[in-house]
C-alpha positions as CSV (number, residue, x, y, z in Angstrom):
1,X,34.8,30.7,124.4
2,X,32.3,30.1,126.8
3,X,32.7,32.0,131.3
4,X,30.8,30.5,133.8
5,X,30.6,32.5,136.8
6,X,29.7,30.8,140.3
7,X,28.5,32.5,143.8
8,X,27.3,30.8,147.3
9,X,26.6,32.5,150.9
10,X,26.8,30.8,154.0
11,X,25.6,32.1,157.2
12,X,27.1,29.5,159.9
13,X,26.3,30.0,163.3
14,X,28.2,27.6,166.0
15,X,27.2,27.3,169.9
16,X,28.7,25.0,172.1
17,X,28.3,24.4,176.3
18,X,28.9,21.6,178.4
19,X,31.0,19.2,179.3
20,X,33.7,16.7,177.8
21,X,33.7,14.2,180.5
22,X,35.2,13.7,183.7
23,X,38.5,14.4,185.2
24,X,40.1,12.0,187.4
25,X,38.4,13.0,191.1
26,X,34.9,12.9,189.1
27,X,34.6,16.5,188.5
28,X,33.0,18.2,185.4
29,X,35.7,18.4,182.2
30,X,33.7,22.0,181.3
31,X,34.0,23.1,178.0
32,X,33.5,27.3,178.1
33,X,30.4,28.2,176.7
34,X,31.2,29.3,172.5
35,X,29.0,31.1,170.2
36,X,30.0,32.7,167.2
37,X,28.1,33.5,163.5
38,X,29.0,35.1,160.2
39,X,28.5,35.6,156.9
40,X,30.9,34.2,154.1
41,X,30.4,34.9,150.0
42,X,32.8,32.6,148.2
43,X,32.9,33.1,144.6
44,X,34.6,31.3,141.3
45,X,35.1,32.0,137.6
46,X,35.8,29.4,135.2
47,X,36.7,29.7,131.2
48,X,36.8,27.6,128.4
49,X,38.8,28.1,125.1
50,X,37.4,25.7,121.7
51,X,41.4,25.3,120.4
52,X,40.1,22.3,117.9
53,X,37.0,19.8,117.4
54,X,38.0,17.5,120.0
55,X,40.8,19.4,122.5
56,X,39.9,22.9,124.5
57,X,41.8,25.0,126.9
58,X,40.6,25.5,130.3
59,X,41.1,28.1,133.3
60,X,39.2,28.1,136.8
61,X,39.4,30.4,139.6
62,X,37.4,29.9,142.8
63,X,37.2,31.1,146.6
64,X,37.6,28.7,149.6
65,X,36.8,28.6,153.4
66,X,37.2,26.2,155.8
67,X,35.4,27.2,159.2
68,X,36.8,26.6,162.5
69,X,35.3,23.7,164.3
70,X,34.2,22.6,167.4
71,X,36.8,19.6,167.3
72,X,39.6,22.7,166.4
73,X,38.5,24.9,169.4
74,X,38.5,21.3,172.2
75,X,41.9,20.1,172.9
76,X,43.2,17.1,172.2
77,X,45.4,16.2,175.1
78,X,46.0,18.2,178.4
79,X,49.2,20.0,178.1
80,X,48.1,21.2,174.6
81,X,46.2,24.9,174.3
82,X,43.9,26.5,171.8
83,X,44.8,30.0,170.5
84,X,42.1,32.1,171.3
85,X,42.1,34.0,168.3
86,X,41.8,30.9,165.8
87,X,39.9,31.9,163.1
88,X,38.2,30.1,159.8
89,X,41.3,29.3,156.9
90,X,40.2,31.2,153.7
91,X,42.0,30.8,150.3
92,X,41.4,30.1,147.0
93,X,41.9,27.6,144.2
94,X,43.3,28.7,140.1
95,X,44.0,25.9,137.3
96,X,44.8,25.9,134.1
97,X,44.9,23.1,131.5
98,X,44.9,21.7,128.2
99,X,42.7,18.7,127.3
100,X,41.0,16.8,124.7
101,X,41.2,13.7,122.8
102,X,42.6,12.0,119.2
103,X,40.5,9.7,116.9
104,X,38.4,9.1,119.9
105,X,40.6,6.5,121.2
106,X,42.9,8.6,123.6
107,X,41.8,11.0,126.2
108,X,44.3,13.4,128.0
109,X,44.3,16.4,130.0
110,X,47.4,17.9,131.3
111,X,47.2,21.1,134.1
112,X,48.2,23.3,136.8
113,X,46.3,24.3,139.9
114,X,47.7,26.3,142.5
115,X,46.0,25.7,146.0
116,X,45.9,28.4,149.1
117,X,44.8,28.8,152.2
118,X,45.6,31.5,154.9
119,X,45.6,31.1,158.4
120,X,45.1,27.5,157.9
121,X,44.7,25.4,161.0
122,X,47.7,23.7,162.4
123,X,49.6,22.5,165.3
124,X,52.8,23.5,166.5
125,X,55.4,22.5,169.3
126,X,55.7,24.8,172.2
127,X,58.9,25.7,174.4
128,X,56.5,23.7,176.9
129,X,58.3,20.1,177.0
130,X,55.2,17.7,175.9
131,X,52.9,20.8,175.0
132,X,51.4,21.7,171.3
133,X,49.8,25.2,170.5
134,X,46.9,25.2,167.5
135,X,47.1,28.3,165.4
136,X,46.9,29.4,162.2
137,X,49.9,28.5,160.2
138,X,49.3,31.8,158.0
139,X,50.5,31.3,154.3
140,X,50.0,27.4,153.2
141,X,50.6,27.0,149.5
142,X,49.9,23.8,147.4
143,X,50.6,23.0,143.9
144,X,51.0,20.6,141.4
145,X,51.1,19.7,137.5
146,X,48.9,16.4,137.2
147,X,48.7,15.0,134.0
148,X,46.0,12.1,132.9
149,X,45.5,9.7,130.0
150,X,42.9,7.5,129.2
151,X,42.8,5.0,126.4
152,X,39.6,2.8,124.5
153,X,40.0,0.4,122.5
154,X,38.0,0.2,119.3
155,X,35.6,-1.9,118.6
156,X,37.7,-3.1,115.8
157,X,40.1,-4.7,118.6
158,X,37.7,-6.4,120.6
């Protein structure tokens, strides 16, 4: 059985000023002056299991972060707003499978990874006719059972 352990910092620091464009009377579209920093640590763990020669167990288990961006904090449209208290979407990521191959021929792996993210960043419709609000959607999960198979021929059949 073999663990492989994985670890990465980021230190992101984001500062924006300025202006978008212009409005229709030729004005300044000013975009509030931003700066924010921090510190993230994401970490995984991933396992291996020997079941036979040629097939092996598997199990992975990582950390994830998606910052907010500038794009995310600028408005897309005029009647839409930006929640002020938008922050990054953290989760993390587990799979397990089962893979290997026969008479070297026929490759498959079959698995299931479970995906999540909280306070993922999302739109939603306001009681405002024509207006959107971005916010965290809070609890987002994704999962699924993919399975793959791969077959060579031999070089008896070619």
């Amino acid at each position: 059985m073999s663990v492989t352990p994985g670890l990465r910092y980021d230190y992101l620091r984001n500062t924006g000023r300025g202006y978008l464009g212009r409005t229709a009377n030729g004005g300044e579209n000013r975009v509030p002056d931003q700066q924010s920093q921090r510190n993230v640590l994401l970490y995984g763990l991933g396992a291996e299991f020997i079941v036979s020669p040629t097939t092996n167990l598997y199990a992975n288990y990582s950390r994830a972060f998606r910052p907010v961006l500038f794009g995310d904090l600028v408005p897309p449209a005029t009647a839409d707003v930006i929640d002020p208290n938008l922050k990054d979407a953290r989760g993390y990521t587990a799979e397990v499978g089962y893979r290997g191959n026969y008479k070297n021929w026929l490759r498959f792996d079959v698995g299931y990874f479970f995906l999540n993210y909280e306070d993922r960043i999302g739109t939603i419709r306001r009681p405002v006719p024509g207006a959107r609000w971005a916010r965290p959607s809070s609890f987002a999960p994704t999962w699924a059972a993919p399975k793959r198979t791969g077959w060579k021929p031999t070089p008896s059949w070619t």
